[in-house]
N, C-alpha and C positions, 0 to 999 in steps of 0.2 A: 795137718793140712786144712787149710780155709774153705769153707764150700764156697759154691758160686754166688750164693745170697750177700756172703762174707768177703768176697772179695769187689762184690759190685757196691757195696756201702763203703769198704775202706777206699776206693777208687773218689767214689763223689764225694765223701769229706775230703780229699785229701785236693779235689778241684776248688772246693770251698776256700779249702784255707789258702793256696794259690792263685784266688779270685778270675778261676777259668772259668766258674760261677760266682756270680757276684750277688750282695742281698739285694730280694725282693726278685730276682731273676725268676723267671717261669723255666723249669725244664722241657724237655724234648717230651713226648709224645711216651706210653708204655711200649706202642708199637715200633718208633723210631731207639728207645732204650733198646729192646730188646732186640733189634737187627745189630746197632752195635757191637752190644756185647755177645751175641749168639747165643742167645737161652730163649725162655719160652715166657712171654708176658705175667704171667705167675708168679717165676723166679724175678722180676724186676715189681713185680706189685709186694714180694716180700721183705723186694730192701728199701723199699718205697718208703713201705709200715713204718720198719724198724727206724729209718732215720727221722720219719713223722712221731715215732714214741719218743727219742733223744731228743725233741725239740729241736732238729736239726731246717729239715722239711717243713711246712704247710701246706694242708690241699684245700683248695678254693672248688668248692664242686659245680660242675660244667665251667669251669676255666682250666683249671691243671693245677700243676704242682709248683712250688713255688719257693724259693733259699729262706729262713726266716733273718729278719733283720738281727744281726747282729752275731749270728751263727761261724761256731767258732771259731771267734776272737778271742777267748779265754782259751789260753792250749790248756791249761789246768782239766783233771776228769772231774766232774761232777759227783758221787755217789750221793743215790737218796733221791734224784730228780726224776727213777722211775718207780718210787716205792723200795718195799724190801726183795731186793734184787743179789742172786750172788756175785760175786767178784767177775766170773766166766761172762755173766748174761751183763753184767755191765759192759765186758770187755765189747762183746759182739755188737751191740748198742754202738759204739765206738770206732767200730772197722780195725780191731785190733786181735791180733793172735795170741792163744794164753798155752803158759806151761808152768809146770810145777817143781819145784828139787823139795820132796819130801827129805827133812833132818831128824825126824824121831817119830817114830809110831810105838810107843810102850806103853803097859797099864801101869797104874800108881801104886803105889805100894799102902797098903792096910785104909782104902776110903771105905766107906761105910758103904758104898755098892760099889762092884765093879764100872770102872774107866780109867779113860785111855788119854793120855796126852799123846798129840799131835802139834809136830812144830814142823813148817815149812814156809819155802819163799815162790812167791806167787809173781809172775815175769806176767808182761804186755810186749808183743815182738820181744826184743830184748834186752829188755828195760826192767831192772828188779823194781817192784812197787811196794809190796809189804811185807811185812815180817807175821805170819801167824802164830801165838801158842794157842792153843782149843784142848778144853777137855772135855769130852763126849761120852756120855751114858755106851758101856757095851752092847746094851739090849737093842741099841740105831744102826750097830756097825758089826753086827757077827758075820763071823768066818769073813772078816776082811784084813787084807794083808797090806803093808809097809806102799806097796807099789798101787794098790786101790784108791792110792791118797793125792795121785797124781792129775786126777780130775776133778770137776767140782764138789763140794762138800754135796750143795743141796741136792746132785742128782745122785747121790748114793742115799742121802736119807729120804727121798722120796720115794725111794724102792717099799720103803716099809713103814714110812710114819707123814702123817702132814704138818706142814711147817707154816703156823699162824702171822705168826707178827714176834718181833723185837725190842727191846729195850735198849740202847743205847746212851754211852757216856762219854766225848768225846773233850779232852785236853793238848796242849801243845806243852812240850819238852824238848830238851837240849838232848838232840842224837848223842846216845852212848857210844863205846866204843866197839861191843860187839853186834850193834847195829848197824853202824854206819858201814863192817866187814860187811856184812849182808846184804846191804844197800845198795853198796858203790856209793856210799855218802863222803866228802872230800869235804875234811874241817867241820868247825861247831856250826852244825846249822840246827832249827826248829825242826819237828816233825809231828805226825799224830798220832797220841796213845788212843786208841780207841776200843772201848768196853763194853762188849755185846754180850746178852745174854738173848737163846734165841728160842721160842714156844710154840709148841701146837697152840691149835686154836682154841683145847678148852685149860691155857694157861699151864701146862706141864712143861718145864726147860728140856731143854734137846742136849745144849751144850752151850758153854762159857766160850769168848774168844777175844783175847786180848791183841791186839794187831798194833802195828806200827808203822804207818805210811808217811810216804817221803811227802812234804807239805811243798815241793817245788815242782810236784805232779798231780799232785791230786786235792783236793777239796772238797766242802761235803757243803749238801743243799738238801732244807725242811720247809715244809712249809704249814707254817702256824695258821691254824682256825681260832679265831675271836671267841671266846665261853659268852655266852648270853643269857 
């Protein structure tokens, strides 16, 4: 179920792209949002934020809020355009609802420490998007069960470890055929292997995760600093 912040963002992207707001338009008022939609100026400064962190919004301060130019026109998702974000906090970014079909939570047989492979398919409304395998140290994920898996990764490891930064390997491949089952992929299309391995802050990995997202939904954005 969508909270209110959740559903008041998927509402105004979804006038975006409808052009019931158009770019460069000024929005309504927090006070005029929130008569609207019947919540409390709070609840409309928090979807405010969030669609100002997607790059969606711009706020001009003492003038108001404002559509950014060119605000999406690319239906493609972004990942990477807010840092290292999980799959979930992308989704909400987005105005989009997420759900899980966990396919395997098992440990490996004879690794040199205990872990666990995890394979599951990660939906937007209801839209398969990627294919997950992850293998995760047990010591991030005790006493969690098959169905624990059905939420976001990061807020179960945040329970008991903090999560630094990533490394990232990102290729495009010819969808297989037990991907494409998982996808709803129809015929030889491209798609994204993507190769993450993910660290606390003082450089310890958490867990390996090899993914496979449909390249006709989604796409990845970095942004390079010049070495001097």
């Amino acid at each position: 179920m969508m909270t209110k912040v959740e559903e008041i963002v998927k509402i105004i992207r979804e006038r975006i792209r409808n052009e019931t707001y158009t770019s460069r338009q000024r929005l309504s008022s927090e006070y005029q949002l929130a008569q609207e939609f019947d919540v409390s100026r709070l609840t409309i400064r928090k979807a405010i934020s969030r669609l100002i962190n997607a790059k969606i919004l711009v706020k001009d301060p003492g003038k108001g809020t404002y559509v950014m130019l060119g605000a999406e026109r690319n239906s493609k998702i972004e990942s990477g355009r807010g840092g290292l974000q999980s799959f979930t906090e992308v989704a909400k970014e987005h105005g989009k609802t997420v759900h899980t079909k966990v396919l395997k939570f098992a440990p490996i047989r004879n690794p040199s420490r205990k872990v666990f492979e995890l394979k599951r398919i990660r939906y937007w409304d209801n839209d398969p998007m990627t294919l997950e395998k992850i293998l995760i140290c047990d010591e991030y994920i005790k006493n969690k069960t098959l169905a624990d898996f059905e939420q976001s990764l990061f807020k179960i490891l945040n329970e008991n470890i903090e999560i630094g930064y990533a490394h990232q390997e990102i290729e495009a491949i010819m969808v297989t055929d037990e991907i494409s089952k998982y996808l709803n992929i129809k015929g030889q299309q491209p798609i994204f292997k993507v190769k993450t391995i993910t660290y606390t802050p003082d450089a310890i990995p958490i867990f390996f995760d090899t993914s496979f997202y449909r390249a006709d939904k989604y796409s990845f954005k970095s942004t390079l600093t010049r070495l001097r």
